[in-house]
N, C-alpha and C positions, 0 to 999 in steps of 0.2 A: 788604647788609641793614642798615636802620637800627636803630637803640640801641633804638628801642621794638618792634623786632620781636625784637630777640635777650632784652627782658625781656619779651616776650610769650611765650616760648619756654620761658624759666627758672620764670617762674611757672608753666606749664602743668605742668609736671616737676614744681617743690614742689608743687603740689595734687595731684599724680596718686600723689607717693612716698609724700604725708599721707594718702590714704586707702587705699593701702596697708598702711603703719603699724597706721591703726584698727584692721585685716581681723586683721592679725597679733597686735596687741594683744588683739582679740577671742577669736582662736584659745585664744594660751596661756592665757588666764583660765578657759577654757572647757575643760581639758585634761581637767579629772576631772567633766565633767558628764555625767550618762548620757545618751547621747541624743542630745549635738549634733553637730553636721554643719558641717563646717570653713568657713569660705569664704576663696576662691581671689579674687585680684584680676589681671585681664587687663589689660593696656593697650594701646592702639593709637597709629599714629600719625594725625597729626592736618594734614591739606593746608591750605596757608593760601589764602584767596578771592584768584582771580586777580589780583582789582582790586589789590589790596593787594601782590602779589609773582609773582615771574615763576612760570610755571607749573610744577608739580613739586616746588617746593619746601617742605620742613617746616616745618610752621606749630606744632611741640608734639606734645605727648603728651597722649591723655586715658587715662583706667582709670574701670574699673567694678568690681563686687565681688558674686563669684556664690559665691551658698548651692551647694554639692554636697549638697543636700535624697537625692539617689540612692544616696550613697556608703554602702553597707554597713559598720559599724562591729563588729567582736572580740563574742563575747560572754562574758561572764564568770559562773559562776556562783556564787551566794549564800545563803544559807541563810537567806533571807525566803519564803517559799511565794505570797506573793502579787505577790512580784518576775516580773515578765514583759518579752520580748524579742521579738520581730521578726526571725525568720531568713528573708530575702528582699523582695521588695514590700510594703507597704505602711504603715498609720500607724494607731495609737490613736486614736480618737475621743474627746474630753475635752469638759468643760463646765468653767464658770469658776467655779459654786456647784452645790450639791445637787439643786436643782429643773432640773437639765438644760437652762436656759434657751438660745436661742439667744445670739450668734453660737458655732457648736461651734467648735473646736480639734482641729490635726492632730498627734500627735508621737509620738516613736521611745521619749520618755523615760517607762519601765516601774518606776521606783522606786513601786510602788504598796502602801501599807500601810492597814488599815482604821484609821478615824476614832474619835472618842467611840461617832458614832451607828452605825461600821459601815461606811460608806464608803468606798472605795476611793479613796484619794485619792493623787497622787506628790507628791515633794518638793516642786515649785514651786504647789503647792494645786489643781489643776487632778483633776477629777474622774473615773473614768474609764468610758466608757458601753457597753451590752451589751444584748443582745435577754434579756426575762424565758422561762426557758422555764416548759413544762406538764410534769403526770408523767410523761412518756415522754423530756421530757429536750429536747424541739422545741418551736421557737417561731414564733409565729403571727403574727410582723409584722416588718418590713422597713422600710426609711429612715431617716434623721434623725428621722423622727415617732415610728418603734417606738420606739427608744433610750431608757433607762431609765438612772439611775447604782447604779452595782453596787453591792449594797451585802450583805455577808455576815450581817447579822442576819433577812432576806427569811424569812417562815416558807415553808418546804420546799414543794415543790406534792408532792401525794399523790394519788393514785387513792381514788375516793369509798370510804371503811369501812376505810382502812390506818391503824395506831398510828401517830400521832407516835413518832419516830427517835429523841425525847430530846434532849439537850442538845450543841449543837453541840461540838467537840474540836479543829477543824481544818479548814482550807481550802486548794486546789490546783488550779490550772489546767493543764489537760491541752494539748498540742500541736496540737489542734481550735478552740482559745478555751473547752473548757467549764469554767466556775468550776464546782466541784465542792465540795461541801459533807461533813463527816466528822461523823458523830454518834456520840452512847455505844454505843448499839444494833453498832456497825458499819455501817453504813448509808450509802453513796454516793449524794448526791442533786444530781444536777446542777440550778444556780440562774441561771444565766445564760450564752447565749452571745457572745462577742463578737466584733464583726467587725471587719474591718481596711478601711481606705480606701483608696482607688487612682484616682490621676489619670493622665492620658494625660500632659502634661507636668507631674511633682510638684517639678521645678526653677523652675517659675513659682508654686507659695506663696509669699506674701507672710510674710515671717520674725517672729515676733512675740516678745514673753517667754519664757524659758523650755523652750530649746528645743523649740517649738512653731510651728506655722504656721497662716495664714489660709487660704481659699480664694479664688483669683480666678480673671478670669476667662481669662490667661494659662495657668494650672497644666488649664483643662478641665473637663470635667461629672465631677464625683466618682460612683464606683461603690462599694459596700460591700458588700463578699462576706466571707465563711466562711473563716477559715486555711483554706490548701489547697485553695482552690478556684479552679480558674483559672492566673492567675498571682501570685498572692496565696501571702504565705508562708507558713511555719509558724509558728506560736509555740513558746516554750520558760518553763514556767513555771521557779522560780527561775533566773532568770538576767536580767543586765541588759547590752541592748549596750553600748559603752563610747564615749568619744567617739571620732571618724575625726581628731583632730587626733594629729599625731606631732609631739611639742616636738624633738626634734633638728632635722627640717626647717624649723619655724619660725619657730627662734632662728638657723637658715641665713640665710631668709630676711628676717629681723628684720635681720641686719648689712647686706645686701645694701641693704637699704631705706633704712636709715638714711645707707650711703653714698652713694646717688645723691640724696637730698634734701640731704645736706651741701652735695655740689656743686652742684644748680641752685641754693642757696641761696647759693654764692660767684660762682655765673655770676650773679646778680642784684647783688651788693656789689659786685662788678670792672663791671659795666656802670655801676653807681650813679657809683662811682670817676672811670671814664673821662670819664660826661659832666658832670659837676662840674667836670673839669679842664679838659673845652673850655670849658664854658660862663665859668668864670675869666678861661682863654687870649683869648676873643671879648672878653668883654670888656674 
């Protein structure tokens, strides 16, 4: 093998250990985020073009770095009543401001607390969206069009000739998605319900801020259904999933990483080495 195929080799290894590293780097930052979803870096090997080398032979290593978008993360409960979890399939529908504008947002992360104006908003400001319901507590539209951003100040829907409930005291989301609303009166008036999203492949989201995803056209035609409906999961109001990264294994494989870049990084200096001395000797 010639000196440019074995620093063809060495470099293939430092780029593939470096975005390793990123995955890893990325993980443990991301340890106490609610919501996020680890990613996993695979690498393959990589056949070098006949022309170039006898056949069979390695030509490198390359690596990729895949979102586990599927991994089911712990949940933990909290004592925010508008904190919400995802126990099984699916993903929060978010908008990026109030007016629920498009492009929407997909994510697990349920830190949702109301705004100035009432809002449901999570930590990373992303909005969270829900079907309006009527007095009986049902609603009358479906898609990305129905969608609404939840917002707990919503006056109460009523059956024509029923007293206002009074002044609102409290808010809770039941394991249905219903945002349920608490008044002076006693009075339980559901305000919105919220659906969960479901793609056929939800490991092909495109990964965005915040633990949050895009939709493309890898991940499939999105469906939005009713916790519990289907294969869709349940909700858990106070409670927030936790992230799926485990720092013991990542600080494992943080060493692991950093060793194998050490070395293709001195398989590139001993090759550097080598042919400077021929080139010397030749001369």
């Amino acid at each position: 093998m010639s000196f440019a195929g074995v620093l063809s080799i060495a470099v293939s290894g430092v780029n593939a250990f470096a975005k390793s590293l990123a995955a890893v780097s990325t993980n443990i930052a991301n340890s106490q985020t609610a919501g996020f979803k680890r990613t996993r870096t695979e690498f393959a090997d990589l056949v070098a073009a006949e022309a170039a080398q006898p056949r069979g032979l390695a030509g490198g290593v390359g690596a990729s770095n895949r979102t586990l978008a599927e991994e089911q993360g712990a949940l933990a409960r909290t004592n925010t009543s508008t904190n919400v979890a995802v126990a099984g399939a699916g993903y929060f529908v978010v908008a990026q401001d109030a007016a629920a504008a498009p492009p929407f947002l997909f994510t697990r992360s349920g830190d949702f607390a109301p705004n100035a104006e009432g809002a449901l908003v999570n930590g990373v400001g992303y909005f969270l969206q829900g079907y309006a319901t009527d007095a009986d507590g049902a609603s009358a539209t479906s898609g990305l069009a129905g969608l609404q951003t939840v917002n707990i100040n919503r006056p109460p829907p009523l059956t024509a000739g029923s007293a206002a409930p009074g002044a609102l005291v409290g808010v809770e989301i039941d394991d249905e998605g219903r945002v349920m609303a608490r008044y002076e009166t006693g009075e339980r008036v559901a305000l919105y319900r919220i659906p969960l999203a479901l793609f056929p492949n939800a490991e092909g989201l495109a990964e965005t801020r915040g633990a949050a995803f895009l939709q493309t056209t890898a991940a499939g035609a999105l469906s939005l259904v009713l916790p519990r409906e289907g294969r869709a999961g349940a909700v858990e109001g106070e409670a927030l999933e936790i992230s799926t990264v485990d720092i013991g294994r990542e600080f494992s494989t943080l060493i692991e990483t950093q060793r194998a870049y050490a070395t293709n990084a001195r398989v590139i200096g001993v090759a550097d080495e080598l042919w400077r001395t021929l080139t010397a000797t030749a001369a």
